[in-house]
C-alpha positions in Angstrom: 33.0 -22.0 28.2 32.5 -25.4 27.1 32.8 -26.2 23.0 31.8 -29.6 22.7 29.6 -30.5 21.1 27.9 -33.0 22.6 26.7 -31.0 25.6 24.0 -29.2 24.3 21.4 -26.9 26.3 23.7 -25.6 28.6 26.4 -23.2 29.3 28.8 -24.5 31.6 30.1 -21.5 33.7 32.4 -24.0 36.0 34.1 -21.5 38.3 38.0 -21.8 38.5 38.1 -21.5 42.4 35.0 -23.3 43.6 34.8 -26.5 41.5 30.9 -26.3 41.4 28.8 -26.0 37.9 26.0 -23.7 37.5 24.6 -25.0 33.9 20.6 -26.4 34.9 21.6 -29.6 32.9 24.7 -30.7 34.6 22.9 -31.8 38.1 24.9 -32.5 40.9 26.9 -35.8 39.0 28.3 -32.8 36.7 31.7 -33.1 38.6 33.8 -36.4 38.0 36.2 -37.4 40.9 39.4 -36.6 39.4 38.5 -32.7 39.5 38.6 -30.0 37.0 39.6 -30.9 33.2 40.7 -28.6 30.7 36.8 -28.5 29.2 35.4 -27.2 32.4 33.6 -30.6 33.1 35.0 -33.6 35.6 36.2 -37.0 33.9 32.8 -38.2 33.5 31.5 -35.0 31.8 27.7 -34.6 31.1 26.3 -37.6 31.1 22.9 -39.7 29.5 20.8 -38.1 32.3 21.6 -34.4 31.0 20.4 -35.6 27.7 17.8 -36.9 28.5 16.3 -34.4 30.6 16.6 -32.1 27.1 14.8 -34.6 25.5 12.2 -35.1 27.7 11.5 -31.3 27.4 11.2 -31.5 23.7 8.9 -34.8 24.0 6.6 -32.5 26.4 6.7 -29.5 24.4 5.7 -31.8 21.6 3.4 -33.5 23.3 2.0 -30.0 24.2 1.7 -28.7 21.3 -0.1 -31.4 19.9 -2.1 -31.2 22.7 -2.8 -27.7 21.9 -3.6 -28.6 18.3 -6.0 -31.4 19.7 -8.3 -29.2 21.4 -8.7 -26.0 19.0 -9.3 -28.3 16.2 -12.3 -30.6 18.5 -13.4 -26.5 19.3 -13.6 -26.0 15.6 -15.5 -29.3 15.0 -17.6 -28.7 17.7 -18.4 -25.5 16.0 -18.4 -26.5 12.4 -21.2 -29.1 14.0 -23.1 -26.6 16.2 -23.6 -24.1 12.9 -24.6 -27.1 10.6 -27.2 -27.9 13.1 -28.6 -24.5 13.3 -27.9 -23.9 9.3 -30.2 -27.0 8.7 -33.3 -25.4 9.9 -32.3 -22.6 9.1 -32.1 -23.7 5.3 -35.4 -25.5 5.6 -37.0 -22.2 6.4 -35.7 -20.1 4.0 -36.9 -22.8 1.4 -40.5 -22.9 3.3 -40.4 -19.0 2.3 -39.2 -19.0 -1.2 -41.8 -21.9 -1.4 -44.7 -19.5 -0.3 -43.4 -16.4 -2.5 -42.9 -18.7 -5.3 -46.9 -19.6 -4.4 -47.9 -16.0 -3.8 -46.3 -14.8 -7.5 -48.1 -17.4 -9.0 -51.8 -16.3 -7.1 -50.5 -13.1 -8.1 -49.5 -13.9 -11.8 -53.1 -15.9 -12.2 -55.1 -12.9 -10.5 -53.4 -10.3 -12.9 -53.9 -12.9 -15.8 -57.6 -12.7 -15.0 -58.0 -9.3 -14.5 -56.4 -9.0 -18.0 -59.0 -11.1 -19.7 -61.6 -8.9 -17.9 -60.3 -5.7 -19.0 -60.3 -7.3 -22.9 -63.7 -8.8 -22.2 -65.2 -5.2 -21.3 -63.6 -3.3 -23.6 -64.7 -5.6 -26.5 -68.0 -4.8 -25.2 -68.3 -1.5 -25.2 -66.8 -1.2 -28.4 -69.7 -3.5 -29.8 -71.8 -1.4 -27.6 -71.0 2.1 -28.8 -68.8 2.0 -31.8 -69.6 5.3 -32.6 -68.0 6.7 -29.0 -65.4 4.3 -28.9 -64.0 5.4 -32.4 -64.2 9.2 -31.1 -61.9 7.9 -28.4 -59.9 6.1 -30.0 -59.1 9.2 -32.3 -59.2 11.8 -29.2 -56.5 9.7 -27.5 -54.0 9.4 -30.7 -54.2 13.0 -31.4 -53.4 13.7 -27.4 -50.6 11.4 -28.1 -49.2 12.9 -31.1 -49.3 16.3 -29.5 -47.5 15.2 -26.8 -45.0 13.5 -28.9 -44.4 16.6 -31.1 -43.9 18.8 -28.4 -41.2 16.6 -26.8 -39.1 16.8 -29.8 -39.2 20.6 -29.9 -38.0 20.5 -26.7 -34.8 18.2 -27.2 
C-alpha cells in the first residue's frame, strides 16, 4: 500500500511477483526502469499526468455541476416568466370583475336607496291620508310587539 502523500486517487496494489500496477491513475509510465522501490512505485513514481487526470475529473465534475445548475435555474426562469405572462391577464381579469361587482353594489345600493325613499314617500301618505287607521296600527302593532316580548322573558 502506498503512504505518500502525494499520490492521491489511487490505491497502488503493485504485485510483488509481476511488477505491473493495477491503480486507474498510474497508466502504463507507472513503473520507472530501475524496478520495484520500497513504496511500491518505480524511480519515477506517479507522475504530473496522474495528477492531472484527477484534476481534470474535478474540472468536469465542476463544470457539470454548474452545468446542471445552469439549466434548472433557465427552467425556473422560463417558468417564473411563463406564469407572469399568464398572471398578467389573469390579474387584469379579476380586476375587470371586481370592477363590475364594485358597479353592480352600487346599481344595487342606488336601487335600494330609492326604493327606501318610496317606501317613506308612501307611508307618509297614507298616514296623511288615514290618520285615524294609521294610529290604530300603529297601536295594534306595539301591543303585538310587547306581547311577544313578554312572553319571551317568561320563557328564559
Amino acid at each position: 500500500m502506498d503512504t505518500n502523500p502525494s499520490n492521491t486517487g489511487s490505491t497502488t496494489g503493485m504485485g510483488s511477483t509481476t511488477g505491473m500496477s493495477s491503480s486507474s491513475g498510474a497508466g502504463s509510465s507507472g513503473m520507472g526502469s530501475s524496478g520495484m522501490s520500497s513504496s511500491g512505485m518505480g524511480s519515477s513514481g506517479m507522475g504530473s499526468s496522474g495528477m492531472s487526470g484527477t484534476s481534470m475529473d474535478m474540472d468536469d465534475k465542476s463544470a457539470q455541476a454548474h452545468n446542471t445548475v445552469d439549466r434548472a435555474a433557465r427552467a425556473a426562469h422560463d417558468t417564473v416568466d411563463r406564469l407572469a405572462s399568464q398572471a398578467g391577464p389573469a390579474m387584469e381579469r379579476m380586476r375587470a370583475m371586481a370592477s363590475d361587482a364594485q358597479e353592480r353594489m352600487r346599481q344595487k345600493y342606488g336601487e335600494l336607496g330609492e326604493m327606501e325613499e318610496e317606501w317613506v314617500n308612501m307611508a307618509r301618505t297614507t298616514v296623511r291620508d288615514h290618520p285615524l287607521a294609521s294610529i290604530a296600527v300603529a297601536v295594534v302593532a306595539g301591543m303585538l310587539i310587547s306581547r311577544m316580548s313578554s312572553s319571551s322573558h317568561h320563557r328564559h
